[in-house]
Steps between C-alpha positions, in 0.01 A plus 500: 500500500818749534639632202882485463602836643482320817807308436787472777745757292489217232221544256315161685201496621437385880177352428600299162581107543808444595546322128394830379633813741778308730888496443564237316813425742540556860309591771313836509671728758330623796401835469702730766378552803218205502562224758531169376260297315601129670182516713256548223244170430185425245279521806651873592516622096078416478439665813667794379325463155190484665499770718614731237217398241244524758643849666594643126301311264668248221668754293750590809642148497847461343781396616666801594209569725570190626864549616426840666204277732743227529769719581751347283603523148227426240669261344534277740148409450602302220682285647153350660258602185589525125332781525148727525266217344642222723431686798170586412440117458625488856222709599255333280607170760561649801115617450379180398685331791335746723142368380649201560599507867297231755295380216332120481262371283125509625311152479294618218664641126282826531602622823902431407413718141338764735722517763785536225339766352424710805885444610599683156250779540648508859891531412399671201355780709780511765725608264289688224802620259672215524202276395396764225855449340580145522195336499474352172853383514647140487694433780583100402585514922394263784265680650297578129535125423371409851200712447437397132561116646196568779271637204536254257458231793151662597363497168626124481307469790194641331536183233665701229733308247847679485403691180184657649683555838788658306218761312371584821823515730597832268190643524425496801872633608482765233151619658569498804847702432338715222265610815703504780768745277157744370453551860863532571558763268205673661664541816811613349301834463543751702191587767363778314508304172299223653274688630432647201465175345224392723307819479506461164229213522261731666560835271502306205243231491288629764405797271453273187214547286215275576389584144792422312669231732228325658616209657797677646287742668351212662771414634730729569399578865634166542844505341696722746420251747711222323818516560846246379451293749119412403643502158777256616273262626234510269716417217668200752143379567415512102816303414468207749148456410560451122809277609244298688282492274720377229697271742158299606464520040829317468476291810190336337625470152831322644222236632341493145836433365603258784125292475562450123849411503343186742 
């Protein structure tokens, strides 16, 4: 995200790959003055990253940024992350491992689905600008292949083959994240912008024209009253009953299938 006039004196850029914008030999010297960089770790570099996307927004995440919060020189960070994009992955899994924390499978396949669900919404809403930035990411870690393990092993559950299960294991994830980021990025807004937002619904759609919009005149005394949360759960509620509807659909034709194979 930096352009290359913030280079170290060398033309590089501190937030390039180190394929890209490191020496090619030798260590990067310190910069003057900075104490060392031995005690730097992943877990320290994300909690860094994290704090200054969520004080600053995205935008003020590079790697020099970095280095002045670590207190040490920027490109030590490198020597833990290849660079911006793999730490952003990091955060993608420490959030997703944070969803994760204490969780068991229920004893039915629609209360694991839900209670997965509500644990994204939940971490996703901890740390708003974090969630808004990296939630459609990738993260190929053990805490996004535990959850994606727990999913497809509720919808298993349900009686779906593995090609159905596989259909519905990404979209129920992608809902649930597509949601859970929507109201993220709302409260990355300031207080006066969200409350602006909200009065909104009763400015605008409580003073629409019964004439020319009918049925949303009939309800808009309503809307304001909904808020992400209903909308959150409503969608949840409307996705596990079409999965059990469709689950007790393939359950009995599996025992079609079975009965004539006999």
């Amino acid at each position: 995200m930096s352009g290359g006039s913030e280079g170290e004196g060398s033309g590089t850029d501190p937030d390039a790959d180190p394929a890209h914008g490191a020496p090619a030999t030798g260590r990067p010297a310190a910069r003057r003055g900075r104490p060392p960089s031995a005690g730097l770790t992943p877990d320290g570099i994300l909690d860094a990253a994290r704090t200054v996307i969520e004080n600053d927004g995205p935008d003020a995440l590079t790697l020099r940024r970095l280095g002045k919060e670590l207190g040490s020189n920027h490109t030590a960070v490198l020597r833990h992350f290849s660079g911006k994009d793999a730490i952003l992955l990091g955060l993608a899994e420490r959030l997703l491992d944070e969803a994760l924390r204490d969780f068991t499978a229920a004893d039915t396949w629609r209360e694991t689905l839900a209670d997965l669900a509500r644990r994204i919404r939940r971490a996703s809403l901890a740390h708003p600008r974090v969630a808004a930035l990296v939630s459609t990411r990738v993260t190929r870690g053990p805490a996004e292949l535990r959850g994606s393990d727990a999913v497809v092993g509720a919808l298993r559950q349900a009686g779906f083959v593995e090609r159905d299960a596989a259909t519905y294991y990404r979209a129920l994830t992608e809902t649930a994240f597509a949601l859970s980021s929507y109201e993220a990025g709302l409260h990355t807004l300031d207080r006066e912008q969200q409350e602006e937002e909200q009065s909104a619904w009763r400015r605008s759609y409580l003073t629409a024209s019964a004439r020319e919009h009918p049925n949303l005149a009939a309800v808009s005394p309503f809307l304001p009253e909904v808020d992400e949360g209903d909308h959150f759960e409503v969608v949840l509620e409307l996705l596990l009953d079409a999965l059990e509807t469709r689950a007790a659909t393939s359950r009995k034709s599996s025992a079609r299938k079975s009965s004539a194979q006999k």
